[in-house]
C-alpha positions in Angstrom: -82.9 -57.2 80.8 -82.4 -60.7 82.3 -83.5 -62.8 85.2 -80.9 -65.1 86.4 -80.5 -67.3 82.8 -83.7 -66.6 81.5 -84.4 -63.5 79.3 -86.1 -60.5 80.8 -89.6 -61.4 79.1 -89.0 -65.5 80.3 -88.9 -64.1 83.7 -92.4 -62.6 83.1 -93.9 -65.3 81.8 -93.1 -67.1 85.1 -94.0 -64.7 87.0 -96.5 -62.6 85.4 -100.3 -61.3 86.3 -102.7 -63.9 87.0 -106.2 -64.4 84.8 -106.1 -65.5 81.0 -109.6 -64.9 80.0 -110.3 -66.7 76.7 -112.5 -63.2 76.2 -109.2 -61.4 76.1 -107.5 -64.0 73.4 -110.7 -63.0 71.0 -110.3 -59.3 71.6 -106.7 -59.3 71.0 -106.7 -60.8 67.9 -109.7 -59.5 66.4 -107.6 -56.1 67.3 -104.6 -57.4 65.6 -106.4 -58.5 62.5 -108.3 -55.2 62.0 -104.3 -53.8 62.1 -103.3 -55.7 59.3 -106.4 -54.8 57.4 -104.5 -51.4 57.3 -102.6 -53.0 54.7 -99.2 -54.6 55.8 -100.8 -58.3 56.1 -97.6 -59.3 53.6 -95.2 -57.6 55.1 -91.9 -59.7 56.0 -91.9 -58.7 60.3 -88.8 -59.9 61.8 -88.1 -58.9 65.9 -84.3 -58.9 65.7 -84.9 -59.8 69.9 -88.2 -60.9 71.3 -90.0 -63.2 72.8 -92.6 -65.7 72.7 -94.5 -65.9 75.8 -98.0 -64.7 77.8 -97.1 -62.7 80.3 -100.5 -63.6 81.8 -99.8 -67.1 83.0 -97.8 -68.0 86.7 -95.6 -70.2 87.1 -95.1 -71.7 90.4 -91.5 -72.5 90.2 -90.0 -69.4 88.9 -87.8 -69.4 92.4 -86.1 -72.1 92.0 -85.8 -71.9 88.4 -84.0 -68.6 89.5 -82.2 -70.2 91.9 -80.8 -73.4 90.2 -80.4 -71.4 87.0 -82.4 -73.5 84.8 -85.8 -73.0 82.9 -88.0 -76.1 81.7 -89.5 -75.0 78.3 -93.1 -75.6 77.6 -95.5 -75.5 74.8 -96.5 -71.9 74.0 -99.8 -71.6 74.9 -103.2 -71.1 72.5 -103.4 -67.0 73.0 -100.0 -66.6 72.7 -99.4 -67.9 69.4 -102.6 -66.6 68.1 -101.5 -63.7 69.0 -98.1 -64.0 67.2 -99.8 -65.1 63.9 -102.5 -62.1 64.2 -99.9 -59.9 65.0 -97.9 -60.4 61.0 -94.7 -61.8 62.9 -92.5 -64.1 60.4 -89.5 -64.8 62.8 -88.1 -63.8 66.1 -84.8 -64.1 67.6 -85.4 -65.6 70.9 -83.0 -66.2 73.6 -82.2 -69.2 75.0 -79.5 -70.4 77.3 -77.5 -68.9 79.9 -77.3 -65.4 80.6 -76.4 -65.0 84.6 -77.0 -66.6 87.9 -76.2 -70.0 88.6 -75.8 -73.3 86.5 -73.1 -74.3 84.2 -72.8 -72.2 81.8 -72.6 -74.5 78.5 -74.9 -77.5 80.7 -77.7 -74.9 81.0 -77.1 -73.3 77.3 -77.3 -77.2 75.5 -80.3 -78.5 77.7 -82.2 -75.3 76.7 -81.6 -75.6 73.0 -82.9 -79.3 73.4 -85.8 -77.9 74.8 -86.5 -75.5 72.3 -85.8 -78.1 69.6 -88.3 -80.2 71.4 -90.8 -77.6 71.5 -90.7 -76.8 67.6 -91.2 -80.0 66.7 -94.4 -80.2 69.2 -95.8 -77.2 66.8 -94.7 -77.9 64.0 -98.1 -76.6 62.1 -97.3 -73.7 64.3 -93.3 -73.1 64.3 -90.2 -73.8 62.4 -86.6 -73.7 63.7 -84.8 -70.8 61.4 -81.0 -72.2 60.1 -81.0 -69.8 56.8 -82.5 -66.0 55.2 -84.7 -68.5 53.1 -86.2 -70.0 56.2 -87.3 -66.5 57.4 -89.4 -66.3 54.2 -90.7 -70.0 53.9 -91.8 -69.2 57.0 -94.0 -66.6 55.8 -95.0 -68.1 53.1 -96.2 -70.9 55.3 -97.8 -68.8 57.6 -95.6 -69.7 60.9 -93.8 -68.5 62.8 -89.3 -68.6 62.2 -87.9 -69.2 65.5 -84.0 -67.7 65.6 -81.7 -69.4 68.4 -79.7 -66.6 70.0 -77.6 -66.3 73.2 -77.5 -62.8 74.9 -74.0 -63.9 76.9 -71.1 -65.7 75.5 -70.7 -66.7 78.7 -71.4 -70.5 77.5 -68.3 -70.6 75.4 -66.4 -70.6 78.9 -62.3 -71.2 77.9 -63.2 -73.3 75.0 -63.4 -72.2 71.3 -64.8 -75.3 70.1 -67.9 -74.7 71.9 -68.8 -72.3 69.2 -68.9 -75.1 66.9 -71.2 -77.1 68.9 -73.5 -74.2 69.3 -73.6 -73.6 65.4 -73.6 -77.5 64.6 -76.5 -77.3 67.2 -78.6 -74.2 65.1 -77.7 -71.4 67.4 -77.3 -68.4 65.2 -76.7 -65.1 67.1 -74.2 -64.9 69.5 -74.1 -62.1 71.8 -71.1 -61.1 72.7 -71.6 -59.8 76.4 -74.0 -58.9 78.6 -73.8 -56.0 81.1 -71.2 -57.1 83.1 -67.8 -58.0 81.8 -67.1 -61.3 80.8 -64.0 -63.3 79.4 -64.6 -62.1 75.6 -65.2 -58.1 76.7 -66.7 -55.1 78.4 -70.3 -54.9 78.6 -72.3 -51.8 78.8 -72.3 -51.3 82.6 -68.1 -52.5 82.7 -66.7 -49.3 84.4 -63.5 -49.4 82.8 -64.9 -49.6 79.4 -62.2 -51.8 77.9 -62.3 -53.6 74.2 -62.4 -57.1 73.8 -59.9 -59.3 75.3 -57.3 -61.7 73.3 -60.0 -64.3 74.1 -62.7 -62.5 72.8 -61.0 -62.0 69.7 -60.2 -65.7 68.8 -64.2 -65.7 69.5 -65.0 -63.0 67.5 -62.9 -65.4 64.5 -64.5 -68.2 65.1 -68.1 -66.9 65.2 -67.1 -65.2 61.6 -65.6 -68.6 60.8 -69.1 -70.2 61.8 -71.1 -67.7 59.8 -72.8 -67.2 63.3 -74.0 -63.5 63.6 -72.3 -61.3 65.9 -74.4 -59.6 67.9 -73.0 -56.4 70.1 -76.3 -55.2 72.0 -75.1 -54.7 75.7 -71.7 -54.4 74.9 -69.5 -51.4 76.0 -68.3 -48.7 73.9 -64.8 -49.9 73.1 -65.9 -53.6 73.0 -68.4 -52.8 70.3 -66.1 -50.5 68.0 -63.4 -52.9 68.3 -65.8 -56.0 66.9 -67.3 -54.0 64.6 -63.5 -53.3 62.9 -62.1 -56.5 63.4 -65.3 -58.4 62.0 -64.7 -59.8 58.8 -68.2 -60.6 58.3 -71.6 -57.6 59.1 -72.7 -57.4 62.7 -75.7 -56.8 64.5 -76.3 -54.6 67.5 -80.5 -56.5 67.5 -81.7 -54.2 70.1 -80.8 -50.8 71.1 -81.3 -47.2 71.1 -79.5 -44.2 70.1 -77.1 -42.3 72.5 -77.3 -39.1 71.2 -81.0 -38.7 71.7 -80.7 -40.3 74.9 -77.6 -40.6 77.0 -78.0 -44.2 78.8 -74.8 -47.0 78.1 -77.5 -49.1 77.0 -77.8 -47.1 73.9 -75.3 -46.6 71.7 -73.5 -43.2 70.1 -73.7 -42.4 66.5 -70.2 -44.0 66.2 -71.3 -47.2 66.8 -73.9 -47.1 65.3 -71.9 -45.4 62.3 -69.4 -48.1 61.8 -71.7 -50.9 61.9 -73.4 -49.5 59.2 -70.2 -49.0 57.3 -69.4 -52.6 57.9 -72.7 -53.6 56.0 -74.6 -54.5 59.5 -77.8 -54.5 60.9 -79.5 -52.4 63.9 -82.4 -53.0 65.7 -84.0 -50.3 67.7 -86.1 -51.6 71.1 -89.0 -50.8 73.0 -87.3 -50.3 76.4 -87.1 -47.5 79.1 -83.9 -46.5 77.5 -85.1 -44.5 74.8 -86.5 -41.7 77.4 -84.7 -40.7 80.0 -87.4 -40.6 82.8 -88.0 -44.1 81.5 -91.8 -43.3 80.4 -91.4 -44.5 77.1 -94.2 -44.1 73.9 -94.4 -44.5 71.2 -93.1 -41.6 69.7 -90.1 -42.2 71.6 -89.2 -45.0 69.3 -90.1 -43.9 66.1 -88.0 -40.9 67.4 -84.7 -43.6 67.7 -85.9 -45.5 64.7 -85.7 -42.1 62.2 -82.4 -40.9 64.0 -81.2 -44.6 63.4 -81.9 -44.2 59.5 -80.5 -40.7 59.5 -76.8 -42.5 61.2 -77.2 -45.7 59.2 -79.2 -45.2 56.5 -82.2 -47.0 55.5 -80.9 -50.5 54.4 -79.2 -50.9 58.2 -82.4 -50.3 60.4 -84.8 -52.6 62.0 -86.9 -53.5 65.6 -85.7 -55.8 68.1 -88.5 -55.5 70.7 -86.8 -57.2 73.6 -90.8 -58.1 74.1 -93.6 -60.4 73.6 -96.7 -59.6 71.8 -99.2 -60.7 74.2 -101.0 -58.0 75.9 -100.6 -57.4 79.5 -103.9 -57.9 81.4 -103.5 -56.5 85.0 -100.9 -53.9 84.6 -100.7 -53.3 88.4 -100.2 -56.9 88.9 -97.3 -56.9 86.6 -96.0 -53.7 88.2 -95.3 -56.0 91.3 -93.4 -58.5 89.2 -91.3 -56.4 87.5 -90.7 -54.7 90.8 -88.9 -57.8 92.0 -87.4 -58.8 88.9 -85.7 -55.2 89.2 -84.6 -56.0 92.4 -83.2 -59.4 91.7 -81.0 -57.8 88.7 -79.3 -55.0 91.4 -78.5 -57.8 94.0 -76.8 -59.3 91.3 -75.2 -57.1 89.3 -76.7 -57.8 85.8 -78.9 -54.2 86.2 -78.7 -51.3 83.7 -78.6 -47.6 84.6 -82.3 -46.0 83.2 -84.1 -49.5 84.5 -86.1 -49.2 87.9 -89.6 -50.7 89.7 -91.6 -47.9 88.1 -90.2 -48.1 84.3 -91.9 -50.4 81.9 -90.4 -52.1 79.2 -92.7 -51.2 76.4 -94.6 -48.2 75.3 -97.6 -48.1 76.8 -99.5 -47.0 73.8 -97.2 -49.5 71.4 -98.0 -53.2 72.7 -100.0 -56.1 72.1 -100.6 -58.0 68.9 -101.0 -54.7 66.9 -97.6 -52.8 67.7 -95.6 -53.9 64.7 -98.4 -52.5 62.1 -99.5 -49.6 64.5 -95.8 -49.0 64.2 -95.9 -49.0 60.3 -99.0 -46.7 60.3 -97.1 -44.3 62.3 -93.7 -44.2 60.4 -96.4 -43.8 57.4 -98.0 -41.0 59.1 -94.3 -39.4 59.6 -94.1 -39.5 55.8 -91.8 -42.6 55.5 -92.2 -44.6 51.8 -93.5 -47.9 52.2 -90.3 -49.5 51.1 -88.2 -47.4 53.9 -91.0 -49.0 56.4 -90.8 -52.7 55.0 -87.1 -52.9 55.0 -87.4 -51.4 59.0 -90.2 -54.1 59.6 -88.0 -57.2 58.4 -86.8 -56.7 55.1 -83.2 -55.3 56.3 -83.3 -58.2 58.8 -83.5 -60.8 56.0 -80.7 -58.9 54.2 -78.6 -59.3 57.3 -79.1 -63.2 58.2 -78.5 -63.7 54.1 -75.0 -61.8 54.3 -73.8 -63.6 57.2 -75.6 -66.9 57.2 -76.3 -67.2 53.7 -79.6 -68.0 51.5 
């Protein structure tokens, strides 16, 4: 989900609950730390879509950020990365650029990868900008945190196939291909007519592979996704999603999908959204529920988490409640909404957040009787596989 340009969980860190009590930053790391005590301290985490933000902190422009399209990026803030170290994450894919709303497309897409560039090399001791597989795992090794440059809209690429180049000259590494809406490369999930890519999208689609830039086909519609997946010459990704069959929502997708890029040697993240339950009331169960119905369609090498959240605990729930009330709003006035979203779903599990959900996670596929391979490969492992298929070592 998506506020004008900015990602779903950029929107909340504008906007979100007031009062950051450095009480809070102790307890929620001391939390996450007792978690890895569990045992997966050295396990590889990769979020194959997430977020870095503290959804605790206003920001007094979020409305005109909205309405000129733009974001400014700042320095992450103390809790939030202490959070994301206690919490065992090696890398996220986080999204920058232009999604919807106003702004030039490619102006808004370049000015916020300069940002992010700018921001890295502010926290350094603290970041590193992710190019290869190997920088995924130097980055464990060096105990930061691997920052992966995706777009959720090729909306930047506009008429212009070069524009790929730049964005892969520039570090970007995922490209999704759509967003809800249709666009000039396909359908996406909410298109009504559910068409496959267009001739554009297919020149695209080459020059990504010819870019070793990951293809990413979360949002997409049915057709759009099945056709990418075949024509592909390299894996694909669909980095955050659930499964269709177990819930019938377009965000999701069906077992062919999710067949196919499996076949194709791709990767599949499974989120924590409202989409995994059909009253939009999602736990925790919920997405170990997708997650083993993934591995059942997929098998085990193909299956991994892609968030679409932060890993900063929510103080004031109510408080954010309002937010995300108006951020819910915002997305049906313009058109970028998803069917199963609404003011009273939340998009995480309430018993599955904070800086302890990815080894509460593991403890529960553990619990479920999953091998402690199966659950490293789902917590990053298959990830790294991925990036070293299609980007290389």
């Amino acid at each position: 989900m998506v506020a004008a340009d900015a990602s779903r969980r950029e929107f909340l860190m504008m906007t979100g609950a007031a009062g950051v009590a450095s009480a809070m930053l102790g307890h929620s790391s001391a939390s996450a730390q007792q978690a890895g005590g569990e045992g997966w301290g050295d396990a590889v985490i990769v979020n194959a879509l997430g977020g870095l933000s503290n959804p605790n902190v206003i920001r007094n422009d979020v409305d005109s950020a909205i309405q000129r399209g733009v974001r400014r990026r700042r320095q992450l803030d103390e809790r939030t990365l202490a959070d994301a170290h206690a919490s065992g994450l090696t890398a996220v894919n986080c999204t920058l650029g232009y999604v919807a709303g106003e702004g030039d497309p490619f102006e808004v897409s370049v000015s916020d990868i300069a940002n992010y560039d700018q921001m890295i090399r502010a926290q350094s001791g603290d970041l590193v900008k992710v190019l290869t597989a190997a920088d995924i795992l130097n980055a464990k090794r060096d105990r930061k945190i691997g920052i992966i440059y995706g777009f959720q809209n090729g909306a930047p690429i506009g008429d212009d196939l070069a524009r790929v180049d730049v964005f892969a000259d520039l570090g970007v590494r995922i490209i999704q291909l759509t967003y809800n809406p249709a666009n000039k490369i396909g359908d996406g999930s909410m298109a009504p007519q559910n068409r496959g890519l267009t001739e554009f999208g297919r020149q695209v689609l080459e020059r990504l592979n010819q870019n070793r830039v990951m293809v990413d086909l979360s949002h997409s519609g049915q057709n759009t996704c099945l056709e990418a997946a075949r024509l592909s010459r390299q894996p694909i990704s669909i980095s955050h999603t659930g499964c269709r069959a177990l819930t019938d929502l377009p965000r999701n997708k069906t077992d062919e999908e999710l067949r196919l890029v499996a076949e194709k040697g791709g990767f599949v993240g499974i989120y924590f959204m409202p989409f995994l339950d059909m009253d939009g009331s999602v736990m925790a169960a919920d997405i170990v529920r997708h997650i083993e119905h993934a591995v059942n369609v997929c098998g085990e090498d193909h299956v991994g988490i892609g968030t679409d959240g932060p890993v900063t605990h929510i103080d004031d729930l109510e408080a954010y409640r309002e937010r995300l009330a108006e951020e819910v709003a915002f997305r049906r006035r313009t058109g970028i909404g998803a069917a199963g979203e609404g003011p009273n779903t939340l998009p995480f599990a309430l018993d599955l957040r904070g800086p302890t959900q990815f080894h509460r996670l593991a403890q529960l596929l553990q619990e479920r009787g999953h091998s402690r391979t199966r659950i490293e490969k789902i917590l990053g492992t298959n990830f790294v596989r991925h990036a070293r298929n299609v980007w290389g070592a």
